[in-house]
py3Dmol code that shows the C-alpha trace and the ligand (Angstrom):
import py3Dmol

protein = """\
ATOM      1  CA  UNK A   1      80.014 131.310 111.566  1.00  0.00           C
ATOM      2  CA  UNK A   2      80.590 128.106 113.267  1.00  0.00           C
ATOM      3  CA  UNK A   3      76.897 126.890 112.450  1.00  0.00           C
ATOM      4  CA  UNK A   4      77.768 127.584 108.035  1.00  0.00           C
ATOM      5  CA  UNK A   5      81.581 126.129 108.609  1.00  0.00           C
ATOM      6  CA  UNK A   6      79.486 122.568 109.665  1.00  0.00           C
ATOM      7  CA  UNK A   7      76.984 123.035 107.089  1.00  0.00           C
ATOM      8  CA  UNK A   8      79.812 123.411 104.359  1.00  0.00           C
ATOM      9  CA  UNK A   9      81.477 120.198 106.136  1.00  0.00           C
ATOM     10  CA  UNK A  10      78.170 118.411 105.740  1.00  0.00           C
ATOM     11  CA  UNK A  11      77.853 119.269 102.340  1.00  0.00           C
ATOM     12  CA  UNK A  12      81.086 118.285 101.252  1.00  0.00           C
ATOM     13  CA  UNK A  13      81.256 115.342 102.574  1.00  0.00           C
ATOM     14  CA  UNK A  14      78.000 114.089 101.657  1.00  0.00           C
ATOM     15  CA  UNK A  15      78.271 114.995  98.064  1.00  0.00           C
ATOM     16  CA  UNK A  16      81.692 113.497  97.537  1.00  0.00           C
ATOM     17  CA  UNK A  17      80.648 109.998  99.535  1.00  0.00           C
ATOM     18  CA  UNK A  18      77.776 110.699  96.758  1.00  0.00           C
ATOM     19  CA  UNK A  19      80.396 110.683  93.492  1.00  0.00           C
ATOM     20  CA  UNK A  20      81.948 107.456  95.291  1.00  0.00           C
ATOM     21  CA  UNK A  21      78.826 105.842  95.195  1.00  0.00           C
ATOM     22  CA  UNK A  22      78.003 107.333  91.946  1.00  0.00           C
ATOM     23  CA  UNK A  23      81.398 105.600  90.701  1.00  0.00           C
ATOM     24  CA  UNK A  24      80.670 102.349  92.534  1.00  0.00           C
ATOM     25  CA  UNK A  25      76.970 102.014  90.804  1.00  0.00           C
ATOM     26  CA  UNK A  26      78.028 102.932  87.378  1.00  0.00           C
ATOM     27  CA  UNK A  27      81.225 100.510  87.902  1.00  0.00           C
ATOM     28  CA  UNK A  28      84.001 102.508  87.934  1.00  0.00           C
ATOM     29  CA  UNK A  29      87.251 100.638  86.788  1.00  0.00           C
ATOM     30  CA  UNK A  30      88.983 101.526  89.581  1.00  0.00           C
ATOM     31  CA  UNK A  31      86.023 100.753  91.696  1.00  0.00           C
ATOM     32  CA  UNK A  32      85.567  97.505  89.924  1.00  0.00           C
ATOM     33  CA  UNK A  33      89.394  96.465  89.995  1.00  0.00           C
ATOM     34  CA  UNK A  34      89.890  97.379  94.169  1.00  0.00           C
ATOM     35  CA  UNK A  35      86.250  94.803  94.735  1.00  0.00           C
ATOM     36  CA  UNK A  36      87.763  92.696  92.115  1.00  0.00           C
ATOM     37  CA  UNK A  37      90.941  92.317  94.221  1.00  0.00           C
ATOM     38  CA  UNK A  38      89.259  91.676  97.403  1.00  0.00           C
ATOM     39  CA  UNK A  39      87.098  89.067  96.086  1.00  0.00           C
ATOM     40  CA  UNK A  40      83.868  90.952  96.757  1.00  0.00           C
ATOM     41  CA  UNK A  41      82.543  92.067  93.143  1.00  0.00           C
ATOM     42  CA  UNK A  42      79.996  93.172  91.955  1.00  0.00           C
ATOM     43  CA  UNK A  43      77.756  92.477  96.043  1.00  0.00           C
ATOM     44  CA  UNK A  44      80.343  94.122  97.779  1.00  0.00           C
ATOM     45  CA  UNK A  45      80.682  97.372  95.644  1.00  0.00           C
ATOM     46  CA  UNK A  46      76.879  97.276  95.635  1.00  0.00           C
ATOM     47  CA  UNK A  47      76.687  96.950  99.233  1.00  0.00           C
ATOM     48  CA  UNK A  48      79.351  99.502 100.345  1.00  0.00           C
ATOM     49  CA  UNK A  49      77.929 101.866  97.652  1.00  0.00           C
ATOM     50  CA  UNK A  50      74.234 101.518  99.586  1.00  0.00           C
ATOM     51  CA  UNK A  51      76.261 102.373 103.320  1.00  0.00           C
ATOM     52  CA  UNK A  52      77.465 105.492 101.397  1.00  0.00           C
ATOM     53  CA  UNK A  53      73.996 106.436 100.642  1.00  0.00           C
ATOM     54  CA  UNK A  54      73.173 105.939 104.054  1.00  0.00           C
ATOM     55  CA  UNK A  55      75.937 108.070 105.580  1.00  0.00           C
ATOM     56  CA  UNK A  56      75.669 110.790 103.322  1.00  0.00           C
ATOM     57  CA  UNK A  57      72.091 110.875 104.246  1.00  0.00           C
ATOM     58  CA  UNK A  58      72.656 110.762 107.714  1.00  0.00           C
ATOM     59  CA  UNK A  59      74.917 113.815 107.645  1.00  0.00           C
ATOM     60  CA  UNK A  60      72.987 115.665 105.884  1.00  0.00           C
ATOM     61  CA  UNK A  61      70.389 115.402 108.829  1.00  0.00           C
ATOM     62  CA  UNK A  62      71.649 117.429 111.720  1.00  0.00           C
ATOM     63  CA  UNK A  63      70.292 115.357 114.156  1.00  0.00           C
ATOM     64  CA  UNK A  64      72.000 112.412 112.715  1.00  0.00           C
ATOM     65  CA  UNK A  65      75.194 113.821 111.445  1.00  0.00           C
ATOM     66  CA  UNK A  66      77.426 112.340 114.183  1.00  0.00           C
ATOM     67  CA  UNK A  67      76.518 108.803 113.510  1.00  0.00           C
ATOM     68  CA  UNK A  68      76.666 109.527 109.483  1.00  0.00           C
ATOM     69  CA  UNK A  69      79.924 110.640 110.077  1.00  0.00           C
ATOM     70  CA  UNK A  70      80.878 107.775 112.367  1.00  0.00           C
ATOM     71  CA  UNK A  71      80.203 105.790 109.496  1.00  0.00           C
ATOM     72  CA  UNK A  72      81.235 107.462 106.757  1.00  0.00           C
ATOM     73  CA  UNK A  73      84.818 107.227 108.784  1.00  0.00           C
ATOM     74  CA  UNK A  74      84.330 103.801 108.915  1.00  0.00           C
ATOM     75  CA  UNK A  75      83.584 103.044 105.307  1.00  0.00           C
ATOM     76  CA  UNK A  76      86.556 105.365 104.826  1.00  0.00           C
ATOM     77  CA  UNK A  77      88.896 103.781 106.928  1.00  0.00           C
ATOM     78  CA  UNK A  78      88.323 100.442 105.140  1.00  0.00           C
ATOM     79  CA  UNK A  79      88.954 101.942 101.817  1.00  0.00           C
ATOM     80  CA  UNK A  80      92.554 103.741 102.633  1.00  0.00           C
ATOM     81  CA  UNK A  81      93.233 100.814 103.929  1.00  0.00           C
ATOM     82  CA  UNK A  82      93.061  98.769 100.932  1.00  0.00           C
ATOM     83  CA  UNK A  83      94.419 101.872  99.448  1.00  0.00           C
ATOM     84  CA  UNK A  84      97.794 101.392 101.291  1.00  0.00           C
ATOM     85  CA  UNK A  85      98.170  97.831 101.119  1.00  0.00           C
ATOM     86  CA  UNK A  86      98.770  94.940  98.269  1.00  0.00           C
ATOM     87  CA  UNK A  87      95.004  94.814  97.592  1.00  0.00           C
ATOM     88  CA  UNK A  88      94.782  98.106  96.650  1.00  0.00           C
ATOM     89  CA  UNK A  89      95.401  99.959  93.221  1.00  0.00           C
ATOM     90  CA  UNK A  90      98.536 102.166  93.012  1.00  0.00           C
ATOM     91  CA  UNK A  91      98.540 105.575  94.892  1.00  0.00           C
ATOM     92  CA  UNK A  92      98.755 108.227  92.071  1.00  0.00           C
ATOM     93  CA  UNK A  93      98.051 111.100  91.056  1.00  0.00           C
ATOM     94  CA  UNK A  94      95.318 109.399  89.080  1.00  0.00           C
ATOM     95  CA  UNK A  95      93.873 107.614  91.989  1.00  0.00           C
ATOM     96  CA  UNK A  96      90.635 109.623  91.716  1.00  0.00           C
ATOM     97  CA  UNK A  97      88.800 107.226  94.838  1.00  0.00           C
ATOM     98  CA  UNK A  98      92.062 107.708  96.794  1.00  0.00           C
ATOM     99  CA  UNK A  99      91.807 111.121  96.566  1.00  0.00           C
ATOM    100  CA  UNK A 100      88.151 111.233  98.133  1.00  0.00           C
ATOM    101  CA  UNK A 101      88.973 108.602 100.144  1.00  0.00           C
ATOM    102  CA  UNK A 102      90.899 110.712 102.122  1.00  0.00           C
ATOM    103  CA  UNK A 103      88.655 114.057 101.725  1.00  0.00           C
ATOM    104  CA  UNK A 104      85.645 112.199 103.278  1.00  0.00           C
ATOM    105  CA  UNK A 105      87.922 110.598 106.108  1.00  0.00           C
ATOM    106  CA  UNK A 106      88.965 113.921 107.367  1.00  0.00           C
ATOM    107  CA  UNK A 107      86.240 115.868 106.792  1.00  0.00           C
ATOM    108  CA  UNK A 108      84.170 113.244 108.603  1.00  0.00           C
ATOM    109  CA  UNK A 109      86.854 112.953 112.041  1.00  0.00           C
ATOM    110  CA  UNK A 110      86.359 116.845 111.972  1.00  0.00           C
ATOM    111  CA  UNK A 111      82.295 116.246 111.968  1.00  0.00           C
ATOM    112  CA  UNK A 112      82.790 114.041 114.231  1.00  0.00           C
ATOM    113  CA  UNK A 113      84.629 115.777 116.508  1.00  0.00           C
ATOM    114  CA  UNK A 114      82.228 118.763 116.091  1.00  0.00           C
ATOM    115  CA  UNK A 115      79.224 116.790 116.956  1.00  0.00           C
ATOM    116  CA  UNK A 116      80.940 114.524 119.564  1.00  0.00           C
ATOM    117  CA  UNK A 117      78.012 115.562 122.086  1.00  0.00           C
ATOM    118  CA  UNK A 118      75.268 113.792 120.387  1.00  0.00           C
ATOM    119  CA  UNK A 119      77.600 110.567 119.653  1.00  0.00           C
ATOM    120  CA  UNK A 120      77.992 110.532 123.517  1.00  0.00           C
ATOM    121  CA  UNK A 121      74.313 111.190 124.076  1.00  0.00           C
ATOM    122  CA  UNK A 122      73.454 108.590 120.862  1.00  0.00           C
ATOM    123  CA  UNK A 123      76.147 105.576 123.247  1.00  0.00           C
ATOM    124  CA  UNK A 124      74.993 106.604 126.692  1.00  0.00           C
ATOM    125  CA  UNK A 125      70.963 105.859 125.615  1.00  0.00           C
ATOM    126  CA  UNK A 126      72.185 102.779 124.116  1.00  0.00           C
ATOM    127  CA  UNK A 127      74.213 101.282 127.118  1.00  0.00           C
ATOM    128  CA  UNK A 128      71.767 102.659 129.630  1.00  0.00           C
ATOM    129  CA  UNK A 129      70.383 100.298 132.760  1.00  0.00           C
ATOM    130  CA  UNK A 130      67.942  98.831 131.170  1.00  0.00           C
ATOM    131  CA  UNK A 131      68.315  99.367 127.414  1.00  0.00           C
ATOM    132  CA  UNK A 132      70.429  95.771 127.495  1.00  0.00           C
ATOM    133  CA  UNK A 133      69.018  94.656 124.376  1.00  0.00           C
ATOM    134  CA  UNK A 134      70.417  97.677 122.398  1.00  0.00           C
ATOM    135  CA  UNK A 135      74.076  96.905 123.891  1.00  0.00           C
ATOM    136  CA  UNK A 136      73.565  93.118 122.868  1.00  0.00           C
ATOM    137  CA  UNK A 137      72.266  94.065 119.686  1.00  0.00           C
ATOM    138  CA  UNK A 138      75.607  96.251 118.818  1.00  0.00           C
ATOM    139  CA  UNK A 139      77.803  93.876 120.292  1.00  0.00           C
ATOM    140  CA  UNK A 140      76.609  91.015 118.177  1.00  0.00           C
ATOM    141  CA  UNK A 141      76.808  93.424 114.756  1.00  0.00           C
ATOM    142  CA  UNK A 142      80.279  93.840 116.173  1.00  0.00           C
ATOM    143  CA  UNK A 143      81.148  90.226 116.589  1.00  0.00           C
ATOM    144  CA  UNK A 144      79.107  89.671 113.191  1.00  0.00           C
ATOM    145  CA  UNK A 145      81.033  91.787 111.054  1.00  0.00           C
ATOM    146  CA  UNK A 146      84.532  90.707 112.029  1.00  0.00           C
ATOM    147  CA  UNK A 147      83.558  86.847 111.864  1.00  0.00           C
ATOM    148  CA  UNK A 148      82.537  88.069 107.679  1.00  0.00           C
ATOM    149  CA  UNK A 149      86.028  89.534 107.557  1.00  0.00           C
ATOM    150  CA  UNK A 150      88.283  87.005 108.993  1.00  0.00           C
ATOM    151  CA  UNK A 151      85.912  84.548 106.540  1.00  0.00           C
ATOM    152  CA  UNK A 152      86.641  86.997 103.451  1.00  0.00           C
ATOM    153  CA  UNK A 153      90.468  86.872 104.561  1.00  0.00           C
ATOM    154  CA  UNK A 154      90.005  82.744 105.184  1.00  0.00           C
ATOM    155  CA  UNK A 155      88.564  82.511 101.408  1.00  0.00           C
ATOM    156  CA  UNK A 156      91.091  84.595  99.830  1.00  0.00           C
ATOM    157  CA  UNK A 157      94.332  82.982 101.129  1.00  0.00           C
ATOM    158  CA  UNK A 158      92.882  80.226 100.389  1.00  0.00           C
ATOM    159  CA  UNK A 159      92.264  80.866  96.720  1.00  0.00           C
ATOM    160  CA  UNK A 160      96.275  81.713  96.149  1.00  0.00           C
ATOM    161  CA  UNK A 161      97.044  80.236  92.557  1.00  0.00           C
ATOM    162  CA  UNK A 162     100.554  78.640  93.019  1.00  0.00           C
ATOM    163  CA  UNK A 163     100.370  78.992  89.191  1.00  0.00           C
ATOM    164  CA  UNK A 164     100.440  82.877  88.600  1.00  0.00           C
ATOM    165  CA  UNK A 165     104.360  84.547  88.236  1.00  0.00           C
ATOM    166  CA  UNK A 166     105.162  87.270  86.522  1.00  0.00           C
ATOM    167  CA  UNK A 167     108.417  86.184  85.851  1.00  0.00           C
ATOM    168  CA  UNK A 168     108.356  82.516  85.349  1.00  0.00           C
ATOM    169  CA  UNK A 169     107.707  81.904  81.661  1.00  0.00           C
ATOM    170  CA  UNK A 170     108.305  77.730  81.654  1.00  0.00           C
ATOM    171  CA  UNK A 171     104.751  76.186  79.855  1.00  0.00           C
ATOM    172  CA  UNK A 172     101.899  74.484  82.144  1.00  0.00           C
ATOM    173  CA  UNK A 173     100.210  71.341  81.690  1.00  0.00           C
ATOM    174  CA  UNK A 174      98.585  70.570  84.381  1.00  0.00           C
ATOM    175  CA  UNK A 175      94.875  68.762  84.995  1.00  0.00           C
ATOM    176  CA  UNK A 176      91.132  70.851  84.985  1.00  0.00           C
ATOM    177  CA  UNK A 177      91.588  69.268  88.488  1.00  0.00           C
ATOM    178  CA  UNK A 178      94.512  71.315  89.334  1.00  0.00           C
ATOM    179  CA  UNK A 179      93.347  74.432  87.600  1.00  0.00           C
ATOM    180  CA  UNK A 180      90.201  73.966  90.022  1.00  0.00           C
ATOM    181  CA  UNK A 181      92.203  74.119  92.934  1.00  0.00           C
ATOM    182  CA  UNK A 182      93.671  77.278  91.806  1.00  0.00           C
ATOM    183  CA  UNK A 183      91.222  79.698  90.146  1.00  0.00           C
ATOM    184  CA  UNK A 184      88.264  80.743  91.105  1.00  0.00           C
ATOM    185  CA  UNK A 185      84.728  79.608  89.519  1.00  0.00           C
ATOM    186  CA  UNK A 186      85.016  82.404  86.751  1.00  0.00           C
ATOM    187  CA  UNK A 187      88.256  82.524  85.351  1.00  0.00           C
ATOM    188  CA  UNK A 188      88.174  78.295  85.688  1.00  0.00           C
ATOM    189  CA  UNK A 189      84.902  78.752  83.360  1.00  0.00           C
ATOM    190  CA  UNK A 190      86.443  80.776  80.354  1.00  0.00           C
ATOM    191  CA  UNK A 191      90.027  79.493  80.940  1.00  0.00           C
ATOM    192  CA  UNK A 192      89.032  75.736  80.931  1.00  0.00           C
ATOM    193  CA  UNK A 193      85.826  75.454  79.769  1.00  0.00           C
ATOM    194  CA  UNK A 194      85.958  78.220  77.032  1.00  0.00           C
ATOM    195  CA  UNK A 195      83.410  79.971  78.525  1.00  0.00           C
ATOM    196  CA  UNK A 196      82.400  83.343  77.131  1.00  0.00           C
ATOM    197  CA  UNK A 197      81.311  86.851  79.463  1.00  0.00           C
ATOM    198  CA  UNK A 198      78.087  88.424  78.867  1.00  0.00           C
ATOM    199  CA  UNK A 199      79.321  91.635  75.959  1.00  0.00           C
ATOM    200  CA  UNK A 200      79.401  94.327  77.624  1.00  0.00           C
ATOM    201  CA  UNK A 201      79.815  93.275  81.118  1.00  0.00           C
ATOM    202  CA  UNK A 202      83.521  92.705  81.451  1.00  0.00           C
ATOM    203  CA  UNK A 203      85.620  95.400  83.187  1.00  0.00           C
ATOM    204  CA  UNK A 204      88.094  95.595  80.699  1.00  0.00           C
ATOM    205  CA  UNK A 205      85.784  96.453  77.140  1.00  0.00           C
ATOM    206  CA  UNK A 206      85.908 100.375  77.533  1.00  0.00           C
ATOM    207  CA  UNK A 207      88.954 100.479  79.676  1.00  0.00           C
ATOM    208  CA  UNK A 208      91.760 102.728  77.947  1.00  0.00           C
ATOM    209  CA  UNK A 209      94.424 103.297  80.966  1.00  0.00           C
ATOM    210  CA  UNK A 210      98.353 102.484  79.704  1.00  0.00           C
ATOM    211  CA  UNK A 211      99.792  99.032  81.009  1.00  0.00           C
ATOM    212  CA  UNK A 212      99.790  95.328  80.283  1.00  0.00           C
ATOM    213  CA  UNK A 213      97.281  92.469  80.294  1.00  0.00           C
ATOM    214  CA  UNK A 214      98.783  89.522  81.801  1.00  0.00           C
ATOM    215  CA  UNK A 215      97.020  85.831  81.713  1.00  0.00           C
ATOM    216  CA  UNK A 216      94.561  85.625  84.853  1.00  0.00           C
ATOM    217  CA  UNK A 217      95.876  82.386  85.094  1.00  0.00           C
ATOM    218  CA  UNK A 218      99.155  82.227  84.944  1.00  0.00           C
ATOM    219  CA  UNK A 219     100.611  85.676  85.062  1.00  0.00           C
ATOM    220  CA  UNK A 220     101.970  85.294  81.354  1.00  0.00           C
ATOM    221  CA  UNK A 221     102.356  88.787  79.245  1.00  0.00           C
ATOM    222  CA  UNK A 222      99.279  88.985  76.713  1.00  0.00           C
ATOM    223  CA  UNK A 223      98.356  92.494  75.595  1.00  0.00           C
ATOM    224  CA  UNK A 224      99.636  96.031  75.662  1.00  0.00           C
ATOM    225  CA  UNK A 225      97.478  98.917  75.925  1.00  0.00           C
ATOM    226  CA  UNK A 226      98.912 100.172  72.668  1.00  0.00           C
ATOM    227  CA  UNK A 227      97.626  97.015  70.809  1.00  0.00           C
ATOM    228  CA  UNK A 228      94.406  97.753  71.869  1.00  0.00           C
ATOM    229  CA  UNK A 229      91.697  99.203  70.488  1.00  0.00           C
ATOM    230  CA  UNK A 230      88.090 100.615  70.572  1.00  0.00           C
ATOM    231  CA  UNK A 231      85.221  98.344  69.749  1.00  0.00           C
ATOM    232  CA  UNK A 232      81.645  98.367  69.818  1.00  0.00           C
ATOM    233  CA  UNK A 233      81.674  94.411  70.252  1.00  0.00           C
ATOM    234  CA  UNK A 234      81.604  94.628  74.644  1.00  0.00           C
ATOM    235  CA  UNK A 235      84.596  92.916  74.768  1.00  0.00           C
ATOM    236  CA  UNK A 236      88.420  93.970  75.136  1.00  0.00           C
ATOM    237  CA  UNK A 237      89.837  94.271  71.725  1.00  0.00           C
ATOM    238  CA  UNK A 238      93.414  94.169  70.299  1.00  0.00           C
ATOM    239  CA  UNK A 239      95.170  94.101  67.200  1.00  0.00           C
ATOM    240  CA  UNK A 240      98.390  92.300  68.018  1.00  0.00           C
ATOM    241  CA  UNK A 241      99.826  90.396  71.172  1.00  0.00           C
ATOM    242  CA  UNK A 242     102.672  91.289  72.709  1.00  0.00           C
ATOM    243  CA  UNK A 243     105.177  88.832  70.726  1.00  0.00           C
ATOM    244  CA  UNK A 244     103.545  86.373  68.735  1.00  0.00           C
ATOM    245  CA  UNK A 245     104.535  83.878  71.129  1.00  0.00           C
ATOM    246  CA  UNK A 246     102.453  85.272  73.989  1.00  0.00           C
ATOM    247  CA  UNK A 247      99.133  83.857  72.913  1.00  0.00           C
ATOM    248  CA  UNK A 248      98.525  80.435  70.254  1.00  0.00           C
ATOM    249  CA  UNK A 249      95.803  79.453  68.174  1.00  0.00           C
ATOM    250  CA  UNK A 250      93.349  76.780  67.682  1.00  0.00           C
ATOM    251  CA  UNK A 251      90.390  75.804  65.203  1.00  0.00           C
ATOM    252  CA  UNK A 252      87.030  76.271  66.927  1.00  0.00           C
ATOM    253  CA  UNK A 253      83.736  75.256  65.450  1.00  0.00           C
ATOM    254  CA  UNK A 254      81.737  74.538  68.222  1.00  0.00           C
ATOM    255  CA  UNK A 255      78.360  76.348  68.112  1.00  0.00           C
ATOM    256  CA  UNK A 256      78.359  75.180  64.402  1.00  0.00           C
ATOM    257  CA  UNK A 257      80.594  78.242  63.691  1.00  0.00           C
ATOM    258  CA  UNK A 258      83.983  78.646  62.270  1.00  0.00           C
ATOM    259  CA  UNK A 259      86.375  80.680  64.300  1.00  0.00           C
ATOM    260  CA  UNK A 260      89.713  80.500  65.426  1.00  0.00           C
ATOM    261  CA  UNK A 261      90.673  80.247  69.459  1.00  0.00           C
ATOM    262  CA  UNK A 262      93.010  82.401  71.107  1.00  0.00           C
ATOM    263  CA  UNK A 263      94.779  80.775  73.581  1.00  0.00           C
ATOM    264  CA  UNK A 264      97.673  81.818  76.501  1.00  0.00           C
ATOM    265  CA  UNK A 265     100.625  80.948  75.283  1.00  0.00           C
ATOM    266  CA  UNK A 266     101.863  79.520  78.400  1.00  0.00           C
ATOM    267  CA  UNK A 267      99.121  77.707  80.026  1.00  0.00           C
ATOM    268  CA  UNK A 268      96.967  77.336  77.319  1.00  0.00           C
ATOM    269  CA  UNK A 269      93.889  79.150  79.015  1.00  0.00           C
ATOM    270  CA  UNK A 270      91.243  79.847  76.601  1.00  0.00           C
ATOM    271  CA  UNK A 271      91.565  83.509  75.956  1.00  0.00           C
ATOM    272  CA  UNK A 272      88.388  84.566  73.275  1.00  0.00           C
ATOM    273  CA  UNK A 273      88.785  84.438  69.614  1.00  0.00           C
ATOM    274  CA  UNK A 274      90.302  86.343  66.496  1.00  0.00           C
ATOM    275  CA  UNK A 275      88.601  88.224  63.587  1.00  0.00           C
ATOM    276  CA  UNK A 276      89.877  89.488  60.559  1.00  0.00           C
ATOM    277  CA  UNK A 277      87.987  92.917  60.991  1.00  0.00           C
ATOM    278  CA  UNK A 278      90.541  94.688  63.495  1.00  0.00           C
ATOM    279  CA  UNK A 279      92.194  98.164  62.308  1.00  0.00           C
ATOM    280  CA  UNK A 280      95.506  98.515  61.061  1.00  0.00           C
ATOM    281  CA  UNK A 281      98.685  97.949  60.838  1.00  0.00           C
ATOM    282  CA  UNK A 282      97.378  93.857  61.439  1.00  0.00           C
ATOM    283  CA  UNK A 283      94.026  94.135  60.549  1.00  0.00           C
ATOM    284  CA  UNK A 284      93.174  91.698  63.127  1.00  0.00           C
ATOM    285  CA  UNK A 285      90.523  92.104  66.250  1.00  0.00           C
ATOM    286  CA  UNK A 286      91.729  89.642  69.272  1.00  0.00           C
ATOM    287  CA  UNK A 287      88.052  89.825  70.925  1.00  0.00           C
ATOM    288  CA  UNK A 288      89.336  88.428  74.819  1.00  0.00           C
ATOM    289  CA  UNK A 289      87.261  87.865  77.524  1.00  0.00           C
ATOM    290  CA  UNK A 290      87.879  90.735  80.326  1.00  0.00           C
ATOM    291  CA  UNK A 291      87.424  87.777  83.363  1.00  0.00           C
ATOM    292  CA  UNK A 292      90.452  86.372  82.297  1.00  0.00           C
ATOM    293  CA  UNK A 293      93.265  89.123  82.079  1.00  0.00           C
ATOM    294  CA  UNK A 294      94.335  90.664  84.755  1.00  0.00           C
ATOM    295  CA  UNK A 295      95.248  94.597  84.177  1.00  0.00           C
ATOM    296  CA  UNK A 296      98.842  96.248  85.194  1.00  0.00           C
ATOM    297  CA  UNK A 297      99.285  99.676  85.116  1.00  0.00           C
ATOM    298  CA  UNK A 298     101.942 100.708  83.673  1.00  0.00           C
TER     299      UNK A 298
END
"""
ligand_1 = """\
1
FE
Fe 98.063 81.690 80.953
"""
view = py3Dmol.view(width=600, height=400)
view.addModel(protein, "pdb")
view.setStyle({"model": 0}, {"cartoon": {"style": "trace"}})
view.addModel(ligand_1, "xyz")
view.setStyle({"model": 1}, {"stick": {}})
view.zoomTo()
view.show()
């Protein structure tokens, strides 16, 4: 009885760590937005995706299900973490990778309670007389991986944009310089340098949650999900800002073209551009570039 109860543990666990990886490979939004917050997209949804497939294969090997669990807790750990705190996305009931989150944390401390014999067995071989280089080994992964974090945590206080509010609506003119200071290589590129994503890459183009699109640069109110639309173009598409104030407009014809530029109202970041081939009532299509809007859920 005990012997089917792990086997059912195993199985669980590895085939939901499966679905997260599934969602992190096939860029999940909510996947997307969490790596998006903590500065590590797309290598670090990539690389956390390839420890799941490690741990759920781990698990599923008897001999090895203690230290797939040990990890799997781990990976878990890390990811209620962000869960709970200002990087993470909003606890809901829609919170699909919250809610595995915490399937595969508990179902792993119970595997790993159940199989606590071979984790001791798995340590005591490591840190035996004689097996130094093992102990060193770990030690230094240890050291390693903390020294990546604490550099993560370095880079991303140090990215703040004193320019983003939510509240403050006053215009901004400051220099490229400036604006280099304060966003990061990506959103500088379309904002300033009117820059354009790959179609179809953006994490916004077939994203259909309710909220608000803010500027990426400076917080300012751009879209709401009721002006926006499906498109086949790859990019986000609307049909009308929020007030006709929130965005502005300005003749483009570089790339020997003819279009017109859709800019932030406040800041003036370059936003994407506007067709006359959008559905009603406007009959417009604001085609924006996903890097620079930043998604609230409403
Ligand atoms: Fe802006």
């Amino acid at each position: 009885m005990n012997k089917i109860f792990i086997w059912i543990l195993r199985i669980v666990t590895a085939v939901i760590l499966l679905q997260t990886l599934y969602f992190k490979f096939t860029a999940h939004p909510q996947s997307v937005e969490i790596f998006t917050r903590i500065g590590l997209e797309p290598y670090g949804r990539i690389g956390i995706g390839v420890l799941e497939l490690i741990a759920a294969v781990l698990i599923l090997i008897p001999a090895t299900s203690g230290a797939g669990a040990m990890l799997a807790a781990g990976l878990m750990s890390g990811a209620l973490f962000f869960h709970f705190t200002s990087l993470g996305i909003v606890v809901d009931g829609d919170s699909i990778l919250f809610i595995y989150a915490v399937i595969v944390f508990v179902s792993s401390l119970i595997l790993l309670f159940l199989h606590r014999n071979q984790l001791i067995a798995m340590i005591s071989r490591i840190f035996k007389p004689g097996n130094l280089s093992s102990a060193v080994l770990i030690i230094f992964t240890f050291l390693f991986s903390n020294c990546t974090t604490a550099q993560n945590n370095k880079y991303m206080s140090d990215n703040q944009n004193k320019y983003y509010s939510k509240t403050d609506t006053s215009k901004i003119t400051v220099s490229n310089d400036e604006w280099k200071k304060n966003l990061d290589e990506k959103v500088y590129n379309i904002a300033r340098e009117k820059g354009t994503e790959r179609a179809f890459t953006g994490q916004y183009w077939n994203h259909y949650e309710a909220g608000l699109y803010r500027c990426k640069a400076c917080g300012n109110a751009l879209f709401r999900s009721d002006g926006k639309f499906e498109s086949s173009c790859g990019w986000p598409s609307f049909f009308e800002p929020i007030t006709p104030q929130s965005v502005k407009y300005a003749e483009d014809k570089a790339y020997g073209m003819e279009r017109v530029e859709v800019m932030c109202g406040r800041c003036d970041a370059h936003l994407g551009h506007i067709f006359d081939d959008g559905p009603p009532p406007t009959y417009k299509r604001y085609c924006i570039n996903s890097v620079i809007i930043d998604f609230e859920k409403k």
